[in-house]
GUBA-15727 format. One line per 5 residues: number of its first residue (from 1); their letters; for each residue x, y, z of C-alpha. Coordinates in Angstrom, 3 decimals. Each point is the difference from the previous one (the first is absolute). Layout:
NUM = A = X,Y,Z; ...
//
This chain:
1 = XXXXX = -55.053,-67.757,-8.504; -0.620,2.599,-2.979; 0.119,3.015,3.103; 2.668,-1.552,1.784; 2.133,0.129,-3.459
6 = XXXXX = -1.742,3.780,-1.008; 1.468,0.975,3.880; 3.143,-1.602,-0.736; 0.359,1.650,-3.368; -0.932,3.530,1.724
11 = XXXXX = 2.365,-0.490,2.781; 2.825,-0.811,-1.954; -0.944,2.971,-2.648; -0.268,2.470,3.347; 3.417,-1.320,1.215
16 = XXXXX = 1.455,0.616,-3.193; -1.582,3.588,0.238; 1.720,0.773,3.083; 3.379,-1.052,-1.066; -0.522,1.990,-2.899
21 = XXXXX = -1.294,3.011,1.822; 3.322,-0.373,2.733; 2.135,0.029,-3.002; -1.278,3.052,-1.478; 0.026,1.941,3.533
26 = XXXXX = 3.603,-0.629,0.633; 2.408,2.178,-2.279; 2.986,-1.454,-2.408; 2.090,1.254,3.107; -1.659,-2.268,2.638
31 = XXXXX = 0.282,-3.337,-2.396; 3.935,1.328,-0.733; 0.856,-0.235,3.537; -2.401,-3.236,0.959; 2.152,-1.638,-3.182
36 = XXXXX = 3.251,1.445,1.859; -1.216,-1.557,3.345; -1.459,-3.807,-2.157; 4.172,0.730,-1.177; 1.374,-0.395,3.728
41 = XXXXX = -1.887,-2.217,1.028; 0.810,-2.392,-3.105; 3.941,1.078,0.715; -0.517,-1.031,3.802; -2.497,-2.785,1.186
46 = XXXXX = 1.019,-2.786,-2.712; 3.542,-0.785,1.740; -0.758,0.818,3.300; 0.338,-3.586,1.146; 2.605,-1.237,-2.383
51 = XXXXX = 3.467,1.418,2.121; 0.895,-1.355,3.102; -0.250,2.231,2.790; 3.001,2.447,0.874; 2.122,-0.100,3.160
56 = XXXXX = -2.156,3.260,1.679; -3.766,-1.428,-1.542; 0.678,-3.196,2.346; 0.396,2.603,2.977; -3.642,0.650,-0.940
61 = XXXXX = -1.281,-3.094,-0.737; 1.508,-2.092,2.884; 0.910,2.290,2.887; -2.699,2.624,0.078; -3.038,-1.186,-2.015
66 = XXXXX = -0.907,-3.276,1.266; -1.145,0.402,3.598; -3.007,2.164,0.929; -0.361,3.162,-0.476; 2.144,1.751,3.373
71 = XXXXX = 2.474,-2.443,-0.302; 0.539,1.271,-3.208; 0.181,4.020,0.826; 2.050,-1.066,2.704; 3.032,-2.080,-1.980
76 = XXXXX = -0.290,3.607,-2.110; 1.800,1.408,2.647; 2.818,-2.504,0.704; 0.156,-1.550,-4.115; -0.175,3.290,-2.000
81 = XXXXX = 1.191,3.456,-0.638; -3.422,1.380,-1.697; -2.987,0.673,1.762; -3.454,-1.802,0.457; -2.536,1.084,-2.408
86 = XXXXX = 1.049,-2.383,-3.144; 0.009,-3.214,2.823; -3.407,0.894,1.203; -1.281,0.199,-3.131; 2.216,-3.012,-1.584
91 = XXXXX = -1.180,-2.022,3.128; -3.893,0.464,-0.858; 0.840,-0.385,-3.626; 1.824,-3.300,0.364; -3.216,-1.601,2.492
96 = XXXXX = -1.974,-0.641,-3.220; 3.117,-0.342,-2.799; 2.274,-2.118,1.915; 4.070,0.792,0.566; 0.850,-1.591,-3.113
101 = XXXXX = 1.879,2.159,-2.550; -3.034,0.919,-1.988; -2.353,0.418,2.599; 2.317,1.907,2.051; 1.404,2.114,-2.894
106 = XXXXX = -2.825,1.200,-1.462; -0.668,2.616,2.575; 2.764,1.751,-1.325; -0.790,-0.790,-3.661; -3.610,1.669,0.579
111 = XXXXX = 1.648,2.934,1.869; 2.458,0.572,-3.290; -2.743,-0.290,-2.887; -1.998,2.779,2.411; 2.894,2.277,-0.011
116 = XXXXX = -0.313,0.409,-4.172; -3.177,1.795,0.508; 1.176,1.781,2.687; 2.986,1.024,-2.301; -2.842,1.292,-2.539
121 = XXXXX = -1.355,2.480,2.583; 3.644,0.878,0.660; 0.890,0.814,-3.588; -3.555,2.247,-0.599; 0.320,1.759,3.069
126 = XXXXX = 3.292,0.889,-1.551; -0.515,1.292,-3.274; -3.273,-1.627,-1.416; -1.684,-3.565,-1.363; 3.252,-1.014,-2.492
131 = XXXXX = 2.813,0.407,2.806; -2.414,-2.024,2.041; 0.134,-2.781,-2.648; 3.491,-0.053,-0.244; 0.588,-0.106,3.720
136 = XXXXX = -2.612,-2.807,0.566; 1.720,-2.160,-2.856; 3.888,0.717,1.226; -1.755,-1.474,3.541; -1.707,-2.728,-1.818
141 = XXXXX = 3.091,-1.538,-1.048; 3.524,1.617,2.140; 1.664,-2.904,0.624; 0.939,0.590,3.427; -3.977,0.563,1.026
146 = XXXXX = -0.191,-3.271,-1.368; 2.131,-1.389,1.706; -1.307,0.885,3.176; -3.209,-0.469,-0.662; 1.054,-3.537,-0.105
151 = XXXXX = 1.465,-0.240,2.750; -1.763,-1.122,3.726; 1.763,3.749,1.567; -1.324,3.195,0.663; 1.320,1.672,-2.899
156 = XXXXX = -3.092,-0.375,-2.709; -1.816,1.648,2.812; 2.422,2.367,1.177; -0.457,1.419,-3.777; -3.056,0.203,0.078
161 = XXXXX = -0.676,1.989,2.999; 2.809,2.612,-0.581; -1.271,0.253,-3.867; -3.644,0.836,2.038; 1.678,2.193,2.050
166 = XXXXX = 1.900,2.041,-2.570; -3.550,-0.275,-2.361; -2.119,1.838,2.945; 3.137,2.233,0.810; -0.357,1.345,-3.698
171 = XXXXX = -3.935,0.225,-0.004; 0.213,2.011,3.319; 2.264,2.476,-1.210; -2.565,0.191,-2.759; -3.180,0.236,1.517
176 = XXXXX = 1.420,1.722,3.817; -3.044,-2.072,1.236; -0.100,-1.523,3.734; -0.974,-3.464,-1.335; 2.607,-0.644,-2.815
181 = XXXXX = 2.558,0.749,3.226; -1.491,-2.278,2.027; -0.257,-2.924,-2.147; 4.154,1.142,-0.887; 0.503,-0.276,4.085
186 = XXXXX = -2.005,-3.487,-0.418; 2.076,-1.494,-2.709; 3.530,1.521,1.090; -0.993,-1.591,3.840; -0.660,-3.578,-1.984
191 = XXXXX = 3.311,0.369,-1.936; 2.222,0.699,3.379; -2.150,-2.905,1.485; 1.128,-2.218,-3.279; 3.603,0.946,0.158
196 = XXXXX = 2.189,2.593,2.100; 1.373,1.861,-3.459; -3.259,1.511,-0.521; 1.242,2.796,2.415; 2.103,1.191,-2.514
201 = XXXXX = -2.689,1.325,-3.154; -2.322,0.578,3.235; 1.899,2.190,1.923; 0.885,2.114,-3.614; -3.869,-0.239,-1.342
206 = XXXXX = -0.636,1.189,3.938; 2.058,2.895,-0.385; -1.429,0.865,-3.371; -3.095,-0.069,1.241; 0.744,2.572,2.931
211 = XXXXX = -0.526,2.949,-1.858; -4.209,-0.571,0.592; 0.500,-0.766,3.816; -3.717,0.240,0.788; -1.198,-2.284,-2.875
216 = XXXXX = 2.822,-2.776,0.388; -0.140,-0.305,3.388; -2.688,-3.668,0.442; 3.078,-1.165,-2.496; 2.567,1.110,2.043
221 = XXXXX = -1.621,-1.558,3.305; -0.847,-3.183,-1.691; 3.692,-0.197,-0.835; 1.612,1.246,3.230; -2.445,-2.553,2.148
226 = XXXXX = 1.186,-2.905,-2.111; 3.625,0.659,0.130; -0.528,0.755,4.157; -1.348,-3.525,-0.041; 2.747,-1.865,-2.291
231 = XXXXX = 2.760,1.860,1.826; 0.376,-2.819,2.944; -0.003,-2.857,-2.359; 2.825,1.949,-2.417; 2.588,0.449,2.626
236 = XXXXX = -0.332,-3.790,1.159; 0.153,-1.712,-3.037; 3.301,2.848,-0.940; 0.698,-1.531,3.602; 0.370,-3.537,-1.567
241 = XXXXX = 2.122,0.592,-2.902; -1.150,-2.018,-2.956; 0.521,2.673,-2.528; 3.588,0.766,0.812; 1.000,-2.319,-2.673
246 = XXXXX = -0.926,2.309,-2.379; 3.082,2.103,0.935; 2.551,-3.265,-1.181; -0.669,1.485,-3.480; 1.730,3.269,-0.860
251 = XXXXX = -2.693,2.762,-0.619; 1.238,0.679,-3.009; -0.644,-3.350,-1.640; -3.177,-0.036,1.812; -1.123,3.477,-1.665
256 = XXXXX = 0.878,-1.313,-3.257; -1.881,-3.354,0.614; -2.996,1.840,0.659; 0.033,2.202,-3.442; 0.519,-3.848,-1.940
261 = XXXXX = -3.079,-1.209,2.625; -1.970,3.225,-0.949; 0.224,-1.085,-3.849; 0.390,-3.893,0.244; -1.166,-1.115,3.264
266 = XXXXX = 1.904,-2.370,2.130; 2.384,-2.328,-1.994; 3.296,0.892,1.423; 1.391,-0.784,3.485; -3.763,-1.142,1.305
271 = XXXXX = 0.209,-3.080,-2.361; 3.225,-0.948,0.249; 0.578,0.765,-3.061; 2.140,2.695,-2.332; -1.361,3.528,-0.161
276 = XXXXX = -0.936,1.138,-4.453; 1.109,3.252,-0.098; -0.008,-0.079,-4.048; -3.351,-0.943,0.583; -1.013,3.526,1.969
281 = XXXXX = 1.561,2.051,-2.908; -3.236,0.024,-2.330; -2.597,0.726,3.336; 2.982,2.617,1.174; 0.526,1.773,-3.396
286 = XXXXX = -3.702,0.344,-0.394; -0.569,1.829,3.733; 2.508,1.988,-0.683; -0.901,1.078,-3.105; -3.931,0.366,1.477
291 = XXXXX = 1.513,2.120,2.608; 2.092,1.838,-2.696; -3.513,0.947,-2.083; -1.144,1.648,3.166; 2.901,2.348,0.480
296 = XXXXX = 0.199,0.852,-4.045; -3.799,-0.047,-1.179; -2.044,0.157,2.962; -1.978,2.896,0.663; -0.265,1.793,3.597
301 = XXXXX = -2.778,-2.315,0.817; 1.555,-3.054,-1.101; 3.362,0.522,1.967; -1.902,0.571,3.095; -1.997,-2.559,-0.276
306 = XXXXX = 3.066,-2.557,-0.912; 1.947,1.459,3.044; -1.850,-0.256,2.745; -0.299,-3.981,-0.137; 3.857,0.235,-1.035
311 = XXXXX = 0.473,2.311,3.183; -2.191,-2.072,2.162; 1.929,-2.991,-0.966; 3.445,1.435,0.192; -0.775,0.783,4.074
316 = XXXXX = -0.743,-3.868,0.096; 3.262,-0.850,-0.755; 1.820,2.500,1.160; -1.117,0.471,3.766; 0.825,-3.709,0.793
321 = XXXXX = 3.196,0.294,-2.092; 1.101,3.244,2.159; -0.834,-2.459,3.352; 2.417,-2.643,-1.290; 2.506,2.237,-0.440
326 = XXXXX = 0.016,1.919,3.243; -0.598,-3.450,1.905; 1.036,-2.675,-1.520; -2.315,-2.166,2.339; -3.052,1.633,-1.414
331 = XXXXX = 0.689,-0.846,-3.400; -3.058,-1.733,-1.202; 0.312,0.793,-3.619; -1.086,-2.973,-2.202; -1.980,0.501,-3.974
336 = XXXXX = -3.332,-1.816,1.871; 0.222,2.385,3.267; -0.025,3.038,-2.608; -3.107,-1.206,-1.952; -2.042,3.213,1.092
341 = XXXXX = 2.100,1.546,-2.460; -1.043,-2.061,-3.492; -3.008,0.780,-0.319; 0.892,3.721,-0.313; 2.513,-0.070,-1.788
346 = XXXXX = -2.246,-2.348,-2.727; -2.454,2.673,0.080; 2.724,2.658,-0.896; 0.955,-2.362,-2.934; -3.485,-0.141,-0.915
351 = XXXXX = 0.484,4.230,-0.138; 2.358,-0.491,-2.425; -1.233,-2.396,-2.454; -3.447,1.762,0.052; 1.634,3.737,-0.654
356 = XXXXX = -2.759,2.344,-2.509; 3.319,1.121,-1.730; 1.254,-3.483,-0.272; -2.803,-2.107,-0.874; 1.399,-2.757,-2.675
361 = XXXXX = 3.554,-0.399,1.457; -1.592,-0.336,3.375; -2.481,-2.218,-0.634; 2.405,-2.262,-2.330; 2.802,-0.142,3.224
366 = XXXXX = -3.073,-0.435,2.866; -1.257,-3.155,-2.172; 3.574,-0.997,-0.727; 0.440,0.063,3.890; -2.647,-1.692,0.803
371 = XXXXX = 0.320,-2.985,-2.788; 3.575,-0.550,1.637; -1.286,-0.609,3.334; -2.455,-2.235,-0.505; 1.895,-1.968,-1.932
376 = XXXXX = 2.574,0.014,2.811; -1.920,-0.701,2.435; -2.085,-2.958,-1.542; 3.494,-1.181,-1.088; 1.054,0.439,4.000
381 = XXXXX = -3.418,-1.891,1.429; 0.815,-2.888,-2.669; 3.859,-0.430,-0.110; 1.863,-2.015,2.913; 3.136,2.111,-0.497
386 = XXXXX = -2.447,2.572,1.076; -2.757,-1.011,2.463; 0.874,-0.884,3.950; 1.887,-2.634,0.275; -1.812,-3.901,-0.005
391 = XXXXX = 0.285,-1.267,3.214; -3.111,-2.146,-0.818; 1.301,-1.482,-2.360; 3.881,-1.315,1.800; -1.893,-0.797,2.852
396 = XXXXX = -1.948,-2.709,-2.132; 3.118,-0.851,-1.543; 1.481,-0.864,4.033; -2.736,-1.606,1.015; -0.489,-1.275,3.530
401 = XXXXX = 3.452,-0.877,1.686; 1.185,-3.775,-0.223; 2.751,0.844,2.942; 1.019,3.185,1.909; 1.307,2.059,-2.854
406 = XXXXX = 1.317,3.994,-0.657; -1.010,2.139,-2.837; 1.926,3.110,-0.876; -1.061,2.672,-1.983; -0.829,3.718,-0.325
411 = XXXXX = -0.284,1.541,3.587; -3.547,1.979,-0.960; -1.391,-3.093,-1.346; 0.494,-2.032,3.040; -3.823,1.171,1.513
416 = XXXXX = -1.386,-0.933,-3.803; 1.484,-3.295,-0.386; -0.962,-0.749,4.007; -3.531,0.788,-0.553; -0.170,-1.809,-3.510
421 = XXXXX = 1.759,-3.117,1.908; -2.558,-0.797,3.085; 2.619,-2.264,1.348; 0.957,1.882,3.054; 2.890,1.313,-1.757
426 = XXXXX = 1.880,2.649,2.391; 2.857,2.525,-0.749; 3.742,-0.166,1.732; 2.581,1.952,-0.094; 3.615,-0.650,1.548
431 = XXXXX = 0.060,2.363,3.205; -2.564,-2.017,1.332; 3.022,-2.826,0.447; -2.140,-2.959,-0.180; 1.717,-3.280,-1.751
436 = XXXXX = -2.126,-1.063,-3.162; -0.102,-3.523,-1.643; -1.293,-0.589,-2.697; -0.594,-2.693,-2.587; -0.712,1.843,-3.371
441 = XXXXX = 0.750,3.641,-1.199; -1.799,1.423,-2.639; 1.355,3.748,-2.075; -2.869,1.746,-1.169; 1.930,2.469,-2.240
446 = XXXXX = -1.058,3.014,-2.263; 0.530,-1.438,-3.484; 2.766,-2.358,-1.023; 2.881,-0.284,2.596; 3.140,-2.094,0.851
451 = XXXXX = -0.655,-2.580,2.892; 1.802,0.790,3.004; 3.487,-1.387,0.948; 0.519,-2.707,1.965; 1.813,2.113,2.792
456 = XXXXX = -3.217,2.029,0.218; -2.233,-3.068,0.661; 2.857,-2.197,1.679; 0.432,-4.109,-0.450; -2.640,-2.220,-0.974
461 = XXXXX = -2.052,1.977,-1.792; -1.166,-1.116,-3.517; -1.775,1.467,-3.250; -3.199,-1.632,-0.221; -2.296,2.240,-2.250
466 = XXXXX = -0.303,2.934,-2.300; -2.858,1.818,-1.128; -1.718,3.461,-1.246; -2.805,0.911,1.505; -1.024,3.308,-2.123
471 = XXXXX = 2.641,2.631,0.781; 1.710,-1.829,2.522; 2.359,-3.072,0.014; 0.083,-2.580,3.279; 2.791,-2.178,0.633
476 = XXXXX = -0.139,-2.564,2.091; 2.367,-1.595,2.587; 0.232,-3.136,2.231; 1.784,-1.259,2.336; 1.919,-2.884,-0.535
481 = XXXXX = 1.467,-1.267,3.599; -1.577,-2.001,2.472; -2.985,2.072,2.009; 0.080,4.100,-0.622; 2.772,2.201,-1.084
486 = XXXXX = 0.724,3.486,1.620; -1.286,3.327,-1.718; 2.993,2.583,-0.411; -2.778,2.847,0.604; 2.254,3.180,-0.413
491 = XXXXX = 1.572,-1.533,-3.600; -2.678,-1.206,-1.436; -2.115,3.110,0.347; 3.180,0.994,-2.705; -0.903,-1.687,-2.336
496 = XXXXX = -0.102,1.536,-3.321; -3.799,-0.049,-1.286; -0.652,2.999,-1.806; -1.871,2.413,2.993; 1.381,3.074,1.770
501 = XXXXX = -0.016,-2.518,3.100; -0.427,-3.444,1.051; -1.791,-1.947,3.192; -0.932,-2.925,0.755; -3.298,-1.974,1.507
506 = XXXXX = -0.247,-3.287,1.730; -2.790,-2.512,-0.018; -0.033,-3.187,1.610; 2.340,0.614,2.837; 0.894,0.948,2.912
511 = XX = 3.664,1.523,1.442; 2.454,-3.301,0.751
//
């Protein structure tokens, strides 16, 4: 007993050693960023499974992910606009975690708390350890990578890979050497597999790179092979058309969406909800004025380093931006297609808040920056007025359906509330020229709203309930006659209930 407790004692003393000795080896640098990284993670994983999932994260979870593994890589060809690589991997991921929000989520959530320390080697290959800092903790907590990394899309890793990409572009320029181009080729071939906008900071780091032919060439190949292979699969899903409703929205409101995502993440139009732009002043002023420090105290060194993340970025939105213009049916820009182009510019913020001329004001506006968004987005991952909408929750509220019944409500929530219902509920919509009845309607509205008129829901249909169900407010409505009243399909859809656009979902029925 005595020996078992003396081995005890000397294994717990050794372990104790070895922490101690791990500690010491690893600089105040290393344990800066690791805190950073423990940051992002904290900001990320706790809400994962708390929001409902969004209309396009039940595209993942129910029409690609649950089948095996071809059937999957094949409904990536006729369900999405993105290519295969975040599927594949989401696919695997989702075999030991589950399709549930958090399980399925937090492939994205890892890939976002591993971009911070990419950010780090972004920022030092820059201009040294401090800008490295700063860029790792302006990653840590952006609101829009937050977002995202919440979020069961390709996005979080779509980040990641281009911030790789653009890391390995900046350490081959460095070093000229065959193997920091190769792993570039490697990581810029992963981001065009993750998402088709990677050819924009790829083709520009590509070009960069040109001047050393001989040494960038395995890069080059690695990149040219990939795209050669992801060509065929581009031109049919373009084939299809599900991103052409990105065009409905003028590309001027879209460009200015994406400078409020950049700074605030998604709580405009993608919610349902009102865009803050008093909110983007404060993160606005301060890039600005990081940007501003660059031009007026930075020295040569500094002003490179700032602009060629600023450049880098600025082809990233403005190649696609050029497309929509000259075709109007390429126009593809949206703030999460352009994502290749935060990172960067973060880094060039870091620059400027880590300037040798402008040490204290820098340092006071980088930590002022940094407070503001992770207060926002905590306050965004917590706050209903803020978060996805809760299907979850109003489809608890409905419950299973007592008689064939019609529930109208935002258009993009239709797939959330459907999935959240597991009743069979299907959507309609009035070219299809069936006849509907119906014995109860039920207004799922966005925040308090007046109940419909009587000429919009037609005779014999009665008030029967009110109630709040977090954000959202469900009235009910039954019919009063003998058997099932009719459905006026094209009025009711009308309806005034607080979203951009209605539709409406049956349960319970069949056409009469």
């Amino acid at each position: 007993m005595e020996a078992a407790e003396a081995l005890g004692r000397r294994g717990l003393s050794t372990f104790r050693e070895a922490v101690g000795d791990l500690v010491r080896s690893r600089s105040q640098v290393f344990w800066i960023v690791a805190g950073l990284t423990a940051l992002a993670a904290a900001v990320r994983f706790p809400t994962l499974g708390l929001q409902s999932y969004h209309h396009d994260e039940i595209v993942t979870a129910t029409r690609i992910l649950p089948a095996g593994f071809w059937h999957a890589m094949d409904a990536v060809g006729f369900s999405e606009s993105a290519p295969p690589l975040y599927y594949a991997l989401a696919w695997l991921w989702t075999q030991v975690t589950g399709t549930g929000e958090y399980g399925l989520r937090s492939i994205s959530a890892l890939a976002g708390v591993a971009t911070v320390p990419v950010a780090y080697g972004i920022g030092d290959a820059l201009r040294g350890r401090r800008t490295g800092i700063a860029a790792a903790a302006l990653v840590a907590v952006n609101p829009m990578l937050v977002w995202y990394s919440q979020e069961a899309r390709a996005y979080a890793l779509f980040a990641l890979l281009a911030a790789l990409s653009f890391l390995y572009f900046l350490r081959a320029l460095d070093s000229g050497e065959r193997r920091d181009f190769a792993v570039w080729g490697t990581f810029s071939a992963l981001a065009l597999a993750t998402h088709y906008f990677a050819v924009f900071p790829v083709a520009a780091e590509a070009i960069w790179l040109l001047r050393r032919r001989r040494e960038a060439l395995p890069g080059l190949a690695i990149v040219a092979a990939v795209g050669a292979l992801l060509a065929p699969l581009a031109l049919h899903q373009m084939s299809i058309g599900h991103a052409e409703w990105i065009g409905n929205h003028t590309l001027g409101n879209r460009l200015w969406g994406t400078g409020m995502a950049f700074l605030l993440g998604e709580t405009g139009e993608i919610v349902a909800r009102p865009e803050h732009p008093l909110l983007v002043l404060v993160p606005a002023l301060l890039a600005v004025v990081a940007l501003a420090l660059v031009l007026l105290r930075g020295d040569r060194n500094e002003r490179r380093a700032a602009a060629i993340p600023v450049l880098l970025a600025a082809v990233t939105v403005a190649i696609p931006v050029a497309i929509g213009l000259l075709d109007q049916s390429k126009d593809y820009v949206l703030a999460r297609n352009l994502m290749p182009a935060l990172v960067p510019l973060l880094a060039a913020l870091a620059v400027g808040f880590t300037l040798r001329r402008a040490r204290r004001i820098g340092t006071a506006l980088g930590i002022l920056l940094v407070a503001y968004s992770l207060a926002f987005s905590v306050w965004a991952s917590v706050s209903p007025a803020l978060q996805r909408p809760g299907w979850s929750a109003v489809a608890d509220a409905l419950g299973e359906p007592r008689q064939p019944r019609a529930m109208v409500t935002w258009a993009l929530g239709e797939a959330s509330l459907r999935y959240y219902l597991s009743t069979g509920a299907f959507q309609v919509i009035p070219s299809e020229g069936y006849h509907w009845l119906v014995g109860e309607v039920d207004f799922i509205s966005d925040g308090s709203a007046p109940g419909p008129s009587q000429r919009l829901l037609g005779p014999g249909f009665r008030e029967v309930s009110y109630e709040r169900v977090g954000r959202f407010h469900i009235r009910r409505y039954e019919y009063r006659g003998p058997g099932l009243g009719a459905l006026r399909l094209r009025t009711v859809r009308w309806t005034e209930l607080g979203f951009r656009t209605n539709g409406v979902l049956l349960d319970g029925i069949g056409p009469g």
